[in-house]
VOTOR-189932 format. One line per 5 residues: number of its first residue (from 1); their letters; for each residue x, y, z of C-alpha. Coordinates in nm, 3 decimals. Layout:
N
NUM	A	X/Y/Z; ...
//
This chain:
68
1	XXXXX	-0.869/-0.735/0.158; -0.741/-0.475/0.414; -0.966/-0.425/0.739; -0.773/-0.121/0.849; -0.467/0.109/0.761
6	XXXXX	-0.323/0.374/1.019; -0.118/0.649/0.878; 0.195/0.585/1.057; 0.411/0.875/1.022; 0.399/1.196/0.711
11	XXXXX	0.704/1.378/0.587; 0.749/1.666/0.421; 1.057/1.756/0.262; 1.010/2.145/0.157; 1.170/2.298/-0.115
16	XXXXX	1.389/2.629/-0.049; 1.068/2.829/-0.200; 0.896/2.686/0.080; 0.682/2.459/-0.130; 0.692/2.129/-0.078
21	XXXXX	0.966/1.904/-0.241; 0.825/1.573/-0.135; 0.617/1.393/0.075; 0.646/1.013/0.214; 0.362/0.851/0.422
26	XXXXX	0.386/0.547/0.615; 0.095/0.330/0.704; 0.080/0.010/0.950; -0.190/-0.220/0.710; -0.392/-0.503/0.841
31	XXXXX	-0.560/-0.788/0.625; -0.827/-1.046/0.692; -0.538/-1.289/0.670; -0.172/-1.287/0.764; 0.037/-1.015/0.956
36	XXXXX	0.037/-0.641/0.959; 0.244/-0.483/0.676; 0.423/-0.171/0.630; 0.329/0.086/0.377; 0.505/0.354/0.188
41	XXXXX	0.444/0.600/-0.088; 0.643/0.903/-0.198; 0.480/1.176/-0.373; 0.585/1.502/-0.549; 0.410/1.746/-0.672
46	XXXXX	0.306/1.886/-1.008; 0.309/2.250/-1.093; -0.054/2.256/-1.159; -0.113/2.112/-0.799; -0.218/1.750/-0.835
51	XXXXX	0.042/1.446/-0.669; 0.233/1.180/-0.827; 0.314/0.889/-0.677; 0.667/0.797/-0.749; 0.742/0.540/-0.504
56	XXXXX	0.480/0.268/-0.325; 0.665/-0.038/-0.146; 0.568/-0.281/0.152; 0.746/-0.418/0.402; 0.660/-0.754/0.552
61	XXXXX	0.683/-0.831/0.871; 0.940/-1.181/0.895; 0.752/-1.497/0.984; 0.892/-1.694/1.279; 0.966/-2.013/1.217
66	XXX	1.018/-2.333/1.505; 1.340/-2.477/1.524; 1.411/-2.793/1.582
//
């Protein structure tokens, strides 16, 4: 279960028309267990004004491990 998510960064990627093209957020995710990851999720939109989410992916952060 997440305990918090910070929007990162938003981008909008506008369309010659001035209407938007695209948009990507970013968040920075915490759970109850483990390390912070990295969200993303690209959007477009529809011509009737709603969003669909063509993208989603996380990145985790890389576990250290001890060396011998």
């Amino acid at each position: 279960m997440a305990i918090s998510r910070k929007l990162e960064s938003e981008e909008l990627s506008p369309a010659p028309n001035g209407n938007p093209k695209r948009m990507l957020f970013r968040y920075q995710t915490q759970f109850e267990k483990g390390k912070p990851v990295t969200e993303t999720v690209f959007a477009i939109p529809r011509p009737n004004g709603q969003w669909v989410v063509t993208g989603y992916f996380v990145k985790f952060e890389p576990t250290t491990t001890a060396s011998p």
